[in-house]
C-alpha positions as CSV (number, residue, x, y, z in Angstrom):
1,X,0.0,0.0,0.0
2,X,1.1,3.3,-0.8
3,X,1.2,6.6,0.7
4,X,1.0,9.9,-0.3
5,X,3.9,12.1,1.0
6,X,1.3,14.8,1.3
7,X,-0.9,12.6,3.2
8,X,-2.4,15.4,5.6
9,X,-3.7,12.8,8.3
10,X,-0.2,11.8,8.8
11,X,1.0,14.9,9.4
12,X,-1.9,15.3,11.9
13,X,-1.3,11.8,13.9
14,X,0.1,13.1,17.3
15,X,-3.1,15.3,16.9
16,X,-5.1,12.8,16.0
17,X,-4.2,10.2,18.9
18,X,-4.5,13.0,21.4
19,X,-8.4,13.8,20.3
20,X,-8.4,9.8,20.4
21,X,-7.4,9.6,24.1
22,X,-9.5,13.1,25.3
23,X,-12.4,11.0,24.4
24,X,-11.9,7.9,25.9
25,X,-11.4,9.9,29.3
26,X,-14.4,11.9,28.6
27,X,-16.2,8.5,28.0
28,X,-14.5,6.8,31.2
29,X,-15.5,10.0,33.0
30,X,-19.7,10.0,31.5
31,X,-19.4,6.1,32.6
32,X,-18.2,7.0,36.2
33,X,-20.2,9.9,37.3
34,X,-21.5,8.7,40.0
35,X,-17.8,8.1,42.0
36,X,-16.5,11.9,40.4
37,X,-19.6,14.0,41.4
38,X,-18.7,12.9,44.8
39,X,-14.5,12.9,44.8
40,X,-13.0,14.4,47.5
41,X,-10.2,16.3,45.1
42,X,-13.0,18.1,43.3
43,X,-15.6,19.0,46.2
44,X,-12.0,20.4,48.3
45,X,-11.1,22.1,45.1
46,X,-11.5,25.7,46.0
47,X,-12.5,26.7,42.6
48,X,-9.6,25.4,40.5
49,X,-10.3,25.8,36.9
50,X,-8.2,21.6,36.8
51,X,-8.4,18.7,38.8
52,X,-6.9,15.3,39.1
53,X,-9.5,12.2,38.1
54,X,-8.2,9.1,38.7
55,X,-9.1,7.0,35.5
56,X,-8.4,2.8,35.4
57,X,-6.0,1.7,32.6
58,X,-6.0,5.3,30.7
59,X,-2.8,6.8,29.4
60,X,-1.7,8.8,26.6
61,X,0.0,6.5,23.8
62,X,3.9,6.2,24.3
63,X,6.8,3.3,24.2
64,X,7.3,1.4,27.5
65,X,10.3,0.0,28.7
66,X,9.4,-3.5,29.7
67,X,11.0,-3.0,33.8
68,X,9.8,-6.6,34.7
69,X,12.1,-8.4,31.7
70,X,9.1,-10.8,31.6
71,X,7.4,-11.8,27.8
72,X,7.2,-9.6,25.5
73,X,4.0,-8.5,24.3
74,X,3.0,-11.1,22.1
75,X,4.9,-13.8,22.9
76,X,3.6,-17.0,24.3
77,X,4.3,-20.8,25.0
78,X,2.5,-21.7,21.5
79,X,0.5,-24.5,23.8
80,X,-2.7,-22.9,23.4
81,X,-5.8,-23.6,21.3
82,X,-8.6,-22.3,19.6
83,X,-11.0,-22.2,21.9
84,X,-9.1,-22.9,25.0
85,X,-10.0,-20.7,28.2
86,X,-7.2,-18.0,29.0
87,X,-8.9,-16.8,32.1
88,X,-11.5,-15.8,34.4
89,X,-12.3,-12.0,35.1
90,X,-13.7,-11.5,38.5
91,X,-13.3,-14.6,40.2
92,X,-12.0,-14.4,43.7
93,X,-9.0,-15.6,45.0
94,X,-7.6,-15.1,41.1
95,X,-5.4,-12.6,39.5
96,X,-3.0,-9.9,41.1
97,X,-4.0,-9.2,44.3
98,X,-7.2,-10.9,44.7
99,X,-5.9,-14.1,47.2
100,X,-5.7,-13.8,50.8
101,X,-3.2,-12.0,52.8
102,X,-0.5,-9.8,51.2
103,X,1.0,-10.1,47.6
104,X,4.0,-9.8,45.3
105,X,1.9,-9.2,42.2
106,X,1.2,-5.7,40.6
107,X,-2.4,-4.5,40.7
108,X,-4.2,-2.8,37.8
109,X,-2.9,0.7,36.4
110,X,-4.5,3.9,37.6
111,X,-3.8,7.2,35.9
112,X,-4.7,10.7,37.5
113,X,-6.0,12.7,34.0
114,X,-6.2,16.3,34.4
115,X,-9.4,17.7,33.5
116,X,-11.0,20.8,33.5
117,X,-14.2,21.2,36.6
118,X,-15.9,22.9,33.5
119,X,-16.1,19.7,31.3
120,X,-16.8,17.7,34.1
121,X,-19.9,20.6,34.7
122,X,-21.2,19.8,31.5
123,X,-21.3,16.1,31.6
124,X,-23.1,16.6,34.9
125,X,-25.8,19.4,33.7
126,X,-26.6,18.3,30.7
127,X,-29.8,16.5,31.3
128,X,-30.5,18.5,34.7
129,X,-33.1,21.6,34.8
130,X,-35.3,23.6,37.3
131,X,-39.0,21.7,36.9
132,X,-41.7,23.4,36.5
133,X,-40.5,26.6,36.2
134,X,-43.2,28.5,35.2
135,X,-44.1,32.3,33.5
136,X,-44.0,34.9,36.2
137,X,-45.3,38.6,36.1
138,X,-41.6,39.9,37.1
139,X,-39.2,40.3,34.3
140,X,-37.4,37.4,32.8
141,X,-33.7,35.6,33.9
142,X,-31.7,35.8,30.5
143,X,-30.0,31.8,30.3
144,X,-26.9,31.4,27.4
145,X,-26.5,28.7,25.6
146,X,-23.4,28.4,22.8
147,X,-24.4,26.9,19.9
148,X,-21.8,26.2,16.3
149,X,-23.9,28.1,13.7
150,X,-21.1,29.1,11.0
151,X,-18.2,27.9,9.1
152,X,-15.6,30.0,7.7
153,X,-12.6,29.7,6.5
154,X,-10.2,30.8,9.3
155,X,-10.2,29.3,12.9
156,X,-8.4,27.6,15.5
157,X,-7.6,24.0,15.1
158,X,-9.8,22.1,18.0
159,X,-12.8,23.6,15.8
160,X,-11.9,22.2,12.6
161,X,-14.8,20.6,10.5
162,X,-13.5,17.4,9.2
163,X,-16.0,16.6,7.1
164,X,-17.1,20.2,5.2
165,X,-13.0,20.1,5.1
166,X,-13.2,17.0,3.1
167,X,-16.0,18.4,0.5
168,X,-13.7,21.5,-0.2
169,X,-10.6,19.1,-1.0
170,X,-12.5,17.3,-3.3
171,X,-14.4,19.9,-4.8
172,X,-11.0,21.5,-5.6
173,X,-9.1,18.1,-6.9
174,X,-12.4,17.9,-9.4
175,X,-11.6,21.4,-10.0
176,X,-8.2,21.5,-11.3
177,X,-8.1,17.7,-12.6
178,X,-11.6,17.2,-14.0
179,X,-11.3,13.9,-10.8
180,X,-13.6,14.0,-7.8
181,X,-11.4,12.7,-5.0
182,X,-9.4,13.5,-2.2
183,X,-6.1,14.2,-2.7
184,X,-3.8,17.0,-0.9
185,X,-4.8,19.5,1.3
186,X,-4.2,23.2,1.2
187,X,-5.4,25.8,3.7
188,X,-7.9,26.8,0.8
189,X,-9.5,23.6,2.0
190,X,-10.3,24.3,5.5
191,X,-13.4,25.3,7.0
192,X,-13.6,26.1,10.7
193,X,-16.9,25.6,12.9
194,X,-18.2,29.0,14.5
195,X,-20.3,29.7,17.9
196,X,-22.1,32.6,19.1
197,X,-24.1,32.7,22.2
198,X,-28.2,32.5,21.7
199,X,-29.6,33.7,24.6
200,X,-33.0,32.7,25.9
201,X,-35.4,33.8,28.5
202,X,-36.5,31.8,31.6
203,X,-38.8,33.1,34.3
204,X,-37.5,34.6,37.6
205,X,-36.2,31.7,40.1
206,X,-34.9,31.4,44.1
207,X,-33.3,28.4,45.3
208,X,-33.2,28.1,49.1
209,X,-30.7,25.6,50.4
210,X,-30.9,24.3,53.8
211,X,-28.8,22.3,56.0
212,X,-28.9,20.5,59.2
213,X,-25.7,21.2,61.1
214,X,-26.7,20.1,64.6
215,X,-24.5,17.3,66.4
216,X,-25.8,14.4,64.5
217,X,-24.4,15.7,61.3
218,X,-20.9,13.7,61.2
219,X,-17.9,13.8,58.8
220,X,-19.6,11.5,56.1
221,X,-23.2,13.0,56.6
222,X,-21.8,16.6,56.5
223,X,-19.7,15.5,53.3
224,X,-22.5,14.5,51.3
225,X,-24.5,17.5,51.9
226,X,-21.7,19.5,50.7
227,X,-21.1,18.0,47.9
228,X,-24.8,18.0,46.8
229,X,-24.7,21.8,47.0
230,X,-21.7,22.4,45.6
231,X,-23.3,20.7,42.2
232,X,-26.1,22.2,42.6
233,X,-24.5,25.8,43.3
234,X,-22.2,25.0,39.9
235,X,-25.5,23.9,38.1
236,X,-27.5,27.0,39.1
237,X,-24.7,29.5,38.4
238,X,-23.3,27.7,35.1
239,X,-27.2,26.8,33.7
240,X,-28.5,29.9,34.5
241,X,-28.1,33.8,34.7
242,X,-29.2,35.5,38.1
243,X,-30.9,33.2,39.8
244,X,-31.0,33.6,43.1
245,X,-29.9,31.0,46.1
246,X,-30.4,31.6,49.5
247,X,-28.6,29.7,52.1
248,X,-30.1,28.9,56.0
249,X,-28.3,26.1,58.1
250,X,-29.8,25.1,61.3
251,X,-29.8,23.1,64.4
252,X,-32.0,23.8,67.0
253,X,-32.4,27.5,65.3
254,X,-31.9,28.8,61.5
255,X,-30.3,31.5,60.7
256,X,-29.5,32.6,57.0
257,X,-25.9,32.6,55.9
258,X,-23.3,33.7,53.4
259,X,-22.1,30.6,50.8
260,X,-18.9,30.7,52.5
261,X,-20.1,30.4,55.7
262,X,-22.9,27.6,54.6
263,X,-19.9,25.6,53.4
264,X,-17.6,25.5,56.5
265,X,-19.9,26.0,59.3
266,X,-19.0,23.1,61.9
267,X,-21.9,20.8,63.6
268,X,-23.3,21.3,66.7
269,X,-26.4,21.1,68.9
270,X,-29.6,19.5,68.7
271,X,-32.2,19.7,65.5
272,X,-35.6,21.3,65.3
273,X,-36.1,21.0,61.1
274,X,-39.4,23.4,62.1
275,X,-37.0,26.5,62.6
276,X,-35.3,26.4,58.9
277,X,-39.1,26.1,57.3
278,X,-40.2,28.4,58.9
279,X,-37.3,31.0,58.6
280,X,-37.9,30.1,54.4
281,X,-41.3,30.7,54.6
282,X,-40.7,34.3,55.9
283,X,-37.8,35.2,53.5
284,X,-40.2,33.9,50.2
285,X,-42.8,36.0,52.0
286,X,-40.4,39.3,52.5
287,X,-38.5,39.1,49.6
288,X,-39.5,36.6,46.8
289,X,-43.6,36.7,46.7
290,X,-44.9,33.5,44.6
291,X,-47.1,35.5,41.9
292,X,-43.2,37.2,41.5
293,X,-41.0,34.3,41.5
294,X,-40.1,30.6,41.0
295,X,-39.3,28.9,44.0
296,X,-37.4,25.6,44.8
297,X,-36.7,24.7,48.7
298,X,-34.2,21.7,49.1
299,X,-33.3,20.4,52.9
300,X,-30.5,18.1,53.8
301,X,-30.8,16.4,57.0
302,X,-30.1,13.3,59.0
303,X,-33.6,12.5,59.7
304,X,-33.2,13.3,63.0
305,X,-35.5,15.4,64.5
306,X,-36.8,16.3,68.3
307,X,-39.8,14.0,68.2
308,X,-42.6,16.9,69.2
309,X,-41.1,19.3,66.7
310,X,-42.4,16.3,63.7
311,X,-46.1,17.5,63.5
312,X,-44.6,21.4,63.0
313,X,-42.2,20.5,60.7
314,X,-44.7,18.5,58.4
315,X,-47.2,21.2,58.6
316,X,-44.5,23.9,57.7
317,X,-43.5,21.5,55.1
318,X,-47.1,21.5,53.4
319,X,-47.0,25.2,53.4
320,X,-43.7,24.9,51.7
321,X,-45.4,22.6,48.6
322,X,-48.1,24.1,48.1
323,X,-46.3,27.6,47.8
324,X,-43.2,26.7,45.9
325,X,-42.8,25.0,42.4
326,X,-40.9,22.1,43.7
327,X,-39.5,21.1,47.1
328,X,-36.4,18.3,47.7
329,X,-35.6,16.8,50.6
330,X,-32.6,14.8,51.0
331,X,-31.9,12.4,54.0
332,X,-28.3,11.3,54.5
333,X,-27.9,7.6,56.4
334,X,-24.9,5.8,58.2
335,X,-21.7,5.6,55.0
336,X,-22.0,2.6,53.4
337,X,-25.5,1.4,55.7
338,X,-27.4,0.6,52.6
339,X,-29.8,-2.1,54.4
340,X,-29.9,0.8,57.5
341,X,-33.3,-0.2,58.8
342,X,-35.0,3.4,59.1
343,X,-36.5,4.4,62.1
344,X,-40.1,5.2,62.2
345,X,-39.4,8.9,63.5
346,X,-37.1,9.7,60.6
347,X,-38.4,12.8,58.7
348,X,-38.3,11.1,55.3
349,X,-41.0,7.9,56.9
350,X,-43.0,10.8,58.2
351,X,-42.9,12.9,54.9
352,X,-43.7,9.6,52.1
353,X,-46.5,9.0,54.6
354,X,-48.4,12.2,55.1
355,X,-47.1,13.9,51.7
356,X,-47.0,11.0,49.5
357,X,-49.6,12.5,47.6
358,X,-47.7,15.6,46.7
359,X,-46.2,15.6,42.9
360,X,-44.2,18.6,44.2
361,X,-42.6,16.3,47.1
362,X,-39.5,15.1,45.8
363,X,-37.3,12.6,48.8
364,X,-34.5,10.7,48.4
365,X,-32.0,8.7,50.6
366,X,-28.6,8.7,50.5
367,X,-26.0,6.1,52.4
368,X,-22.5,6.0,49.8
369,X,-21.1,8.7,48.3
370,X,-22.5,7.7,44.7
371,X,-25.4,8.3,45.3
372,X,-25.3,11.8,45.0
373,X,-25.4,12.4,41.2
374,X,-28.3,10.4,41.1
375,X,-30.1,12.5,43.8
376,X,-29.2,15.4,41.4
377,X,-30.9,13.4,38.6
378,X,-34.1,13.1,41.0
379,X,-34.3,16.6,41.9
380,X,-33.3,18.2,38.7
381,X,-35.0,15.8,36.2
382,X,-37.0,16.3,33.2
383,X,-40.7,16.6,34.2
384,X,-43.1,19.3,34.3
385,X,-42.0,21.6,31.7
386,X,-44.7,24.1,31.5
387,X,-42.8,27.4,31.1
């Protein structure tokens, strides 16, 4: 087989393998969302534009010096047969570092790719959106959304269209030699993808974030709720433009706070949930009236309550639904207790049985770290699109 000395591909490989590799981690990252949302090196990340991701078995392409001075790659005994079984993946006690006790054999490669908190953002948010936002009388939140719309013929490389690239080439070849095909390419031939900005208009919208911090709130618990709101925060900001998000941690008494101070505030006393309802009821009613505004209450909490405070909370709690467009309570259990046998008193039993009727009642459960992106998936779903 021959090949061209022009041949602009090959000039392009190291290019061209690097794309290669980008997308495998992007895929390896979409395929492991559930571990990222909730890695420590991200939610401790104070805002740095690049993080570290560990990603199994993911490197760019490069020679190896074989260090062990085992077989080459390739080489065998020449015993085996078509057909014959070469191994078993997952079975216990098999493979390096699956026996009992310690061992001399290496485990599997793990590679810490550098990626940028921004793509992560948008493999998070793309499906996720406020529900049931609704047309208000107040003016409209502008949301921007970048969309390719041109191609011209100057650009950076990373927005090169291949394949209108392609057409150009061989429109040219047919051209100058009377033979459709593709052959050489000159910069004549390339065409370069262009974005502008369309912006769109969605109706005025408060979040109100609350947290338990009383005593019961430990490391884990604490964690989790942290790293909900710090996805949801990025969501809010990165999705859309001026919305609003008001931030009230409690214990025994609410009181609202700054984002700084809602992310580091330490744990301590007892919990009455009835004070953090009630302190959101009266800032929607002082400052963000319903006929005005959007409204979307989500409470992170333990389950623990003081037992006589239950009938308040769930009565504030009613309030709560049938003011706001959509309210989310999230209930954090013992790390890694996934058959934790709930107790009767804990708010989430209380709330599925006297507010299991509400559409607007969204609850979820959370006992490992994973299961955080999903709860963002539950509260920020597709459903009730009526704006």
């Amino acid at each position: 087989m021959s090949v061209q000395r022009n041949d602009w591909s090959l000039q392009r490989k190291g290019q061209i393998d690097q794309d290669r590799h980008k997308e495998r981690v992007r895929d390896a990252i979409k395929k492991n969302l559930g571990s990222i949302v909730s890695n420590e090196s991200i939610i401790l990340s104070d805002g740095k534009r690049v993080v570290k991701v560990p990603i199994r078995s993911l490197d760019e392409y490069k020679f190896r010096f074989d260090y062990r001075k085992k077989k080459h790659v390739g080489t065998g005994d020449g015993d085996s047969k078509v057909g014959d079984v070469i191994g078993h993946e997952g079975l216990p006690g098999q493979g390096p570092g699956a026996g009992q006790g310690a061992g001399d054999q290496p485990g599997q490669e793990y590679y810490e790719a550098e990626v940028d908190i921004d793509e992560i953002a948008k493999l998070i948010f793309e499906d996720l959106h406020l529900p049931y936002l609704e047309e208000k009388a107040k003016q409209a939140v502008p949301s921007k959304t970048t969309k390719f719309t041109e191609i011209r013929r100057a650009g950076i490389l990373s927005n090169l269209d291949k394949r209108r690239s392609l057409i150009e080439n061989i429109k040219r070849q047919a051209r100058e030699t009377g033979n459709a095909h593709i052959g050489p390419f000159k910069r004549e031939d390339l065409r370069y993808k262009s974005w502008e900005e369309q912006v769109t208009y969605e109706s005025n919208a408060v979040v109100i974030a609350m947290m338990d911090v009383s005593g019961s709130m430990g490391e884990f618990k604490k964690y989790i709720a942290r790293s909900f709101y710090f996805w949801m925060v990025r969501f809010l900001k990165t999705k859309y433009d001026n919305v609003k998000i008001v931030f009230i941690s409690h214990h025994t008494e609410a009181k609202e706070v700054n984002e700084g101070q809602f992310f580091t505030q330490g744990e301590s006393g007892g919990t009455v949930v009835s004070s953090a309802y009630r302190l959101a009821l009266d800032v929607i009613g002082e400052r963000f009236p319903a006929h005005d505004w959007n409204i979307y209450p989500f409470h992170f909490s333990d389950g623990d309550n003081y037992y006589s405070d239950n009938d308040e909370a769930v009565k504030l709690a009613d309030e709560l639904i049938a003011t706001c467009n959509l309210f989310g309570y999230g209930e954090i259990g013992e790390e890694g207790a996934s058959s934790y046998r709930r107790s009767s008193g804990a708010l989430l039993s209380i709330f599925k049985d006297r507010l299991k009727s509400q559409d607007r009642f969204v609850g979820v459960r959370i006992d490992d770290k994973e299961e955080v992106y999903p709860a963002l998936k539950e509260f920020f779903g597709k459903r009730g699109e009526t704006a």
